[in-house]
Structure formats: C-alpha cells, structure tokens
N, C-alpha and C positions, 0 to 999 in steps of 0.2 A: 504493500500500500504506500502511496504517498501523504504528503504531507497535505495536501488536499483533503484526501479522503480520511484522513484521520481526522482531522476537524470537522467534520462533514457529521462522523460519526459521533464522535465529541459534543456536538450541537444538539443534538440528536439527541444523544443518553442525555444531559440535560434537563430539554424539553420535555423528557418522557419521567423524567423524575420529576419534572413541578406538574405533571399531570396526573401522576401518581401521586402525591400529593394532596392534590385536588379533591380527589379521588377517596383519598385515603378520611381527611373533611367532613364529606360527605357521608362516610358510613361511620362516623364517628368517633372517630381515634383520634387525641389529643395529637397538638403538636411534639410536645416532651415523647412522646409513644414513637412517633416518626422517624425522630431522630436518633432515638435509643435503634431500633431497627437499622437506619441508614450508619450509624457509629458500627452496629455488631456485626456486620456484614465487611465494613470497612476495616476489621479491627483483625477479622481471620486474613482477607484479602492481602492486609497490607502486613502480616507477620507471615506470612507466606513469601511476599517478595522481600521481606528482610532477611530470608533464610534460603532465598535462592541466590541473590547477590553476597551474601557471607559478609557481611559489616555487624558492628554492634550496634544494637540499638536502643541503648543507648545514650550515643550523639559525644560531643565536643563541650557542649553550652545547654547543659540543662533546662538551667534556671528559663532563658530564652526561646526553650523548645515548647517547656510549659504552659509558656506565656503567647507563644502562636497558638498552641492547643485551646488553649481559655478565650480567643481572641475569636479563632473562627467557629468556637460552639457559640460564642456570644451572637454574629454573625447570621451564623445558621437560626438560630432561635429566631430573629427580625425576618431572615429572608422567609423562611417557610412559614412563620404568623401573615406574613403581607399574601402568601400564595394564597392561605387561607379565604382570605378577606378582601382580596381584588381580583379581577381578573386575568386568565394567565398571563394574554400576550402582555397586560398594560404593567402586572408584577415582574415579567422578566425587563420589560424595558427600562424600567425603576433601576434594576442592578446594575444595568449598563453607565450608571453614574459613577460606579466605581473606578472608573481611570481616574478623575479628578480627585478624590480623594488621596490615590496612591500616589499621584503627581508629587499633592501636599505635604504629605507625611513623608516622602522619598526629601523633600525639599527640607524640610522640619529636622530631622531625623539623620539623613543620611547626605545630606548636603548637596545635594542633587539641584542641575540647576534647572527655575522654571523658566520655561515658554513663553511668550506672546501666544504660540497653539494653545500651551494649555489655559490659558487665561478665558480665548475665545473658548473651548470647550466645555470653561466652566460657566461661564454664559448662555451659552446656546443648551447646557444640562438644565438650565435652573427654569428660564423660559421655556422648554421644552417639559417639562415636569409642571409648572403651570398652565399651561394650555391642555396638557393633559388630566389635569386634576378639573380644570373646565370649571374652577370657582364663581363665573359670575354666570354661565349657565349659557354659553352660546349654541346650545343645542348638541346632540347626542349623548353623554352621560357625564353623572358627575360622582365622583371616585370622595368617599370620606376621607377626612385629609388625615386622622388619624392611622389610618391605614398605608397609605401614603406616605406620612411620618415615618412607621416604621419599618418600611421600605428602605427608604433614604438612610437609616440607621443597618441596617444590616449592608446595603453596600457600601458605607463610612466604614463598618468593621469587616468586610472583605478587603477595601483600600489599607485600610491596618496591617490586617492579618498577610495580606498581600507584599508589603511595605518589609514587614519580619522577617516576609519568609526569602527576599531577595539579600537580605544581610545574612540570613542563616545560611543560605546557601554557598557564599565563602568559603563555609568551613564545615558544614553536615551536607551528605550525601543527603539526596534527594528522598530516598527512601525511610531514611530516619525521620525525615520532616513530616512526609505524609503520615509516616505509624505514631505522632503522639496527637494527633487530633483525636482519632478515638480514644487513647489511652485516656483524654482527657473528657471527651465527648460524653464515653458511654457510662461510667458511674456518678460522670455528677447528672445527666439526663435520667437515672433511673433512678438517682436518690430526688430530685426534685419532681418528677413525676409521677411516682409508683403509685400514689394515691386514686390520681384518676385514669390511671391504663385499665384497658377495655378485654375482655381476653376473645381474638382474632375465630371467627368460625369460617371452616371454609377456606375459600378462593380470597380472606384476609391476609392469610398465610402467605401466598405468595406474591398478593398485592403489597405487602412492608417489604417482603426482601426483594422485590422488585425497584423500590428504593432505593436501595443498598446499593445491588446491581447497577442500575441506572445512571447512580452520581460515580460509582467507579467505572462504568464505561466513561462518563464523560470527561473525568480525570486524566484517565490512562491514554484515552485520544490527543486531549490537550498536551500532555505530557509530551508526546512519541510527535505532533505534528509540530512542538516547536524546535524539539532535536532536528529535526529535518528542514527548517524551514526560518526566515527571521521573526519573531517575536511579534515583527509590525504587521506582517503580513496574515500570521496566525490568527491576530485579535482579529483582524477583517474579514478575514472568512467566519471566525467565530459570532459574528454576526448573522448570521442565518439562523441560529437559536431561536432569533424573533419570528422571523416567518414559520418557521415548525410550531412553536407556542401556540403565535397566533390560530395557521390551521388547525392543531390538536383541538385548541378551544371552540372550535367552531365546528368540528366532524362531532367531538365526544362530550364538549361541554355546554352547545346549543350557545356558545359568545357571540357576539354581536362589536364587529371591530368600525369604530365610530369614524367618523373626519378626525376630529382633534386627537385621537392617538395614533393615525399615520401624520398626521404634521406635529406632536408633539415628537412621536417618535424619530422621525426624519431630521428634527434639531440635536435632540440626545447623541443620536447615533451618529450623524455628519459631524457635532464637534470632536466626539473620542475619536474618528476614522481622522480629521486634521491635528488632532494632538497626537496620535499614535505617528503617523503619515511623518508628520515635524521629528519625533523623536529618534525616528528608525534615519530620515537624511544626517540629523545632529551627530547621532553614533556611527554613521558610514564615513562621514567628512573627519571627524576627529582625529589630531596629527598624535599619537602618541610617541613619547621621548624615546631616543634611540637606547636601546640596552648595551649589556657592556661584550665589549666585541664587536 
C-alpha cells in the first residue's frame, strides 16, 4: 500500500469509530463505557507491538509519558461527549481545529516559530466554527454551543497531547508513546465510570470492540502513511475523514448536512490545509548548519 491508501484507510477507521460511537449513544452506553472498551482493545493491541519491536516499555521520561496518557484521555472524554451531542460530520469538523492549537502550544512550549498561515488559520477556524454553530439562526440548524464548547476543548487537548507527543518522540520510540494512553486510559475510565456501565447484550459486544478496532485502524494508517509520505501532505488527505463522516451520517444516521456546515466547514479546513501547506514549504526551504566534516 501507499501512503495514499493508508490515509485513505486511516480516514476511514476514524469515521467508522465516531459512528460507532454514535451508535454506541444511542443504545445507551455511557461515554466512560466507550472508552474503557476503545482503551482495552488498544491496550492488548498496543502491548502486542511493544513485544514485537522488543523495546521497553517503559520509555526514557516517565513522568512525560504519563502526562500525554492523562492529556489524551482528557481529550478523548471532550471528543466522544461532543460525538454524542452533535452531529457527526459537524463533530469531526470541530477537531479539525486542532492544528491551531498544536501551532500554539509547539510555539509556547517548544519554541516553534509561528506563521502569518497559522494566524490566518486560526481565523478562518474561529469564523468557521461560528457560522457553523449558526448562532443568530440564518437558516439550516443550530448546534448548542455547549456542545460545541466541548468540542473545541477536546481538540485544545488533542493540540496538547499532540504538542507532547512530538517532544517525546526525540527520545521514546513511537510504540512506547502509543502503549501509555491506555495504560492511563483504561483504569482511570473504569474507576470513574463503573457506576453507570451498562452490561453489552448481543451485537453490543462487538459494537465496543468495534471501537477499539476502528480508532486503531485509524492510528496505524496515520502512522504507516506518514513514514511514507511528508506530514503536510498526510494531514491533507486526512481530510477526507469529513466527507466519510458526513456520508456515514447520512446513509446510517438519517443527518441532514446544512449550507452553513459546508461553508463553515470549507473555512476550518482551507485555513489548516494553508497552515499545514506554509509549514511543510518553511521545513523544505530550511538551510540547516553544516556538521562537522
């Protein structure tokens, strides 16, 4: 496969995990329930490739590995409450805000410098998220903003978590990084949930680890398409997430995709494609210092 086609798939298992989701909502299973599922699933998965690659795991930096783990379950909690509560295409387009945050926190953090792109993209995110949210009501729907809110908070803590895990990556292998999300995931998700989990009849059973499955197809795609491929180019194909969403929602979910979410969406998505676009020329043109010899 190419790098193509892995994002392709990548998009794909995604989309089929916030439909799963959805899904999962709808018959009644707590969020906490969801992601204890999508953690235990990722937790065999991803101690499986720690023991196929032969590293420890783990890691270098503990303390920092902990702390992406508690970042992206924090994250997760926002992203899959907003699935809940919004609709899918207009909830995946929500997380697409995440470049702008990792810009921030890369700039904050790790000294990274910003953009004129990324400035415009966090512009055209913010009016693009309003038009979508469609607060004074110019006709086709209008999105709770609380819901919305916590949208924007779970891609803040993807931009975070995101932010981490490119400093961690310096110095832990890739596989380390991905195995402490669950480690972190799964027992604080089932010590704060266990109360209201539901127990699964049925085709629920395969509906959670369908989850599970889902977000690690979509991982493992991401992963493999941007070893093969530049980083700028990957986000941009990864952008087809949205039109699968959107279809899924609309074969399986009876959604209804308005005006103002293909024009809020087409702001969201055209600023991160000019800040991505800007980032990937910035890091091609870059004269680095001659080494020795």
């Amino acid at each position: 496969m190419n790098a193509a086609a892995y994002v392709l798939v990548s998009a794909l298992g995604f989309a089929l995990m916030g439909l799963c989701v959805k899904i999962g909502d709808a018959r009644g299973f707590p969020v906490m329930q969801m992601i204890t599922a999508r953690a235990l699933v990722s937790l065999v998965l991803s101690y499986w490739d720690i023991r196929r690659v032969g590293v420890s795991p783990w890691g270098n930096n503990p303390k920092l590995l902990w702390l992406r783990g508690a970042l992206g379950l924090a994250a997760l909690i926002a992203v899959y409450t907003s699935l809940t509560r919004l609709p899918l295409a207009e909830a995946t387009l929500i997380q697409y805000l995440n470049p702008v945050f990792t810009a921030f926190l890369a700039w904050v953090f790790l000294g990274e410098r910003v953009h004129k792109s990324t400035l415009t993209c966090l512009m055209l995110g913010i009016i693009g998220v309003i038009i979508i949210v469609n607060p004074l009501d110019f006709g086709g729907q209008i999105l709770p903003i609380d819901a919305v809110g916590i949208g924007v908070l779970g891609a803040a803590g993807s931009g975070a978590a995101y932010t981490l895990l490119r400093y961690l990556s310096r110095t832990e292998h890739s596989s380390v990084i991905v195995l402490y999300f669950p480690l972190v995931c799964l027992p604080v998700s089932v010590a704060l949930g266990w109360p209201q989990f539901i127990m699964p009849v049925g085709m629920d059973w395969i509906l959670l680890i369908a989850i599970g499955i889902f977000t690690q197809m979509g991982q493992v795609g991401l992963t493999r398409g941007m070893a093969l491929e530049s980083a700028g180019r990957v986000a941009a194909l990864s952008y087809i997430q949205v039109v699968f969403a959107a279809l899924l929602g609309i074969i399986f979910l009876h959604d209804t995709v308005f005006l103002n979410t293909f024009i809020g969406g087409a702001l969201i998505i055209g600023g991160a494609l000019i800040s991505q676009r800007s980032n990937h020329l910035h890091a091609a043109t870059r004269v680095e210092p001659p080494g020795p010899g």
